[in-house]
N, C-alpha and C positions, 0 to 999 in steps of 0.2 A: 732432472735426472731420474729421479722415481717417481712413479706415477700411483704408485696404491703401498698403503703401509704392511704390504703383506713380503717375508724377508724367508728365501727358501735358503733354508741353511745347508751344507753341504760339506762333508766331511775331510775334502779333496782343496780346500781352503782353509787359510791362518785363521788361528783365533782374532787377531789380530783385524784384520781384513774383515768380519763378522762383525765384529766391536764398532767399525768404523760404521760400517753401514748402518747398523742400527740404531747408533746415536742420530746419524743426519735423519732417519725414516722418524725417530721420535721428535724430534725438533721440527721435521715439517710437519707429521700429521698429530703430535700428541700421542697417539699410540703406535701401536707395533703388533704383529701378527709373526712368531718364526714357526715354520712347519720342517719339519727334521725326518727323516726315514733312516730308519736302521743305524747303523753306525754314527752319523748324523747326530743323532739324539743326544749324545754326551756331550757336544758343544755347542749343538743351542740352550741346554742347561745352563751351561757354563755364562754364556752369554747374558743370558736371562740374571741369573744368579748375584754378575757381575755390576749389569744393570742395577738391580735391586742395593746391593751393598754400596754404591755410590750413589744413591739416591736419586737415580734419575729419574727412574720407576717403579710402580708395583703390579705385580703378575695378580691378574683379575680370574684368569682361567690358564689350567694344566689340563689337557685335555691328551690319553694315548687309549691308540685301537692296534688292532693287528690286517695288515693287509696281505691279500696271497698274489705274489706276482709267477710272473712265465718264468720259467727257471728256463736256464741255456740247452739244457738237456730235453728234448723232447715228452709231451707228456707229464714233466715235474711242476709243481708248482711248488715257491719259496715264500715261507711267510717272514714279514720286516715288521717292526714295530714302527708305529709312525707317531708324532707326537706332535701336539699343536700349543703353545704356550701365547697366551693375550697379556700383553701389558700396557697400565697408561700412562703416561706423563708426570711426575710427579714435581706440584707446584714448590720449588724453592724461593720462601716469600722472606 
């Protein structure tokens, strides 16, 4: 079902549903990659976060930039915050 441990998180989806994925993407590949834009951003925290306090992982890299996208309106450009968070596996021995 996944093919790379990279998990585009999306604001228009459950926490829930984020959760799920994440755990399978850490179990198959040991780590995890979520990339967030704009709005986005508060529940791959969230997720990350969640991760972490259950011990499944630890966040190795927080990584936010600002990107300028094509606004609807001609001529606009809209900047998003984008956010990239790395976690690994953490070995429950």
């Amino acid at each position: 079902m996944h093919e790379t441990h990279i998990v585009y998180v999306s604001s228009k989806r459950s926490f829930g549903s984020h959760m799920y994925q994440a755990e399978e993407v850490l179990d198959l590949f040991g780590k995890i990659e979520l990339h967030a834009l704009g709005e986005a951003c508060t529940m791959a925290c969230e997720v990350a976060e969640k991760l972490v306090f259950n011990k499944a992982a630890k966040i190795t890299l927080m990584q936010t930039s600002s990107v300028e996208l094509d606004s609807w309106q001609p001529g606009r450009k809209d900047k998003k915050t984008k956010l990239l968070i790395h976690l690994d596996k953490v070995d429950n021995a």
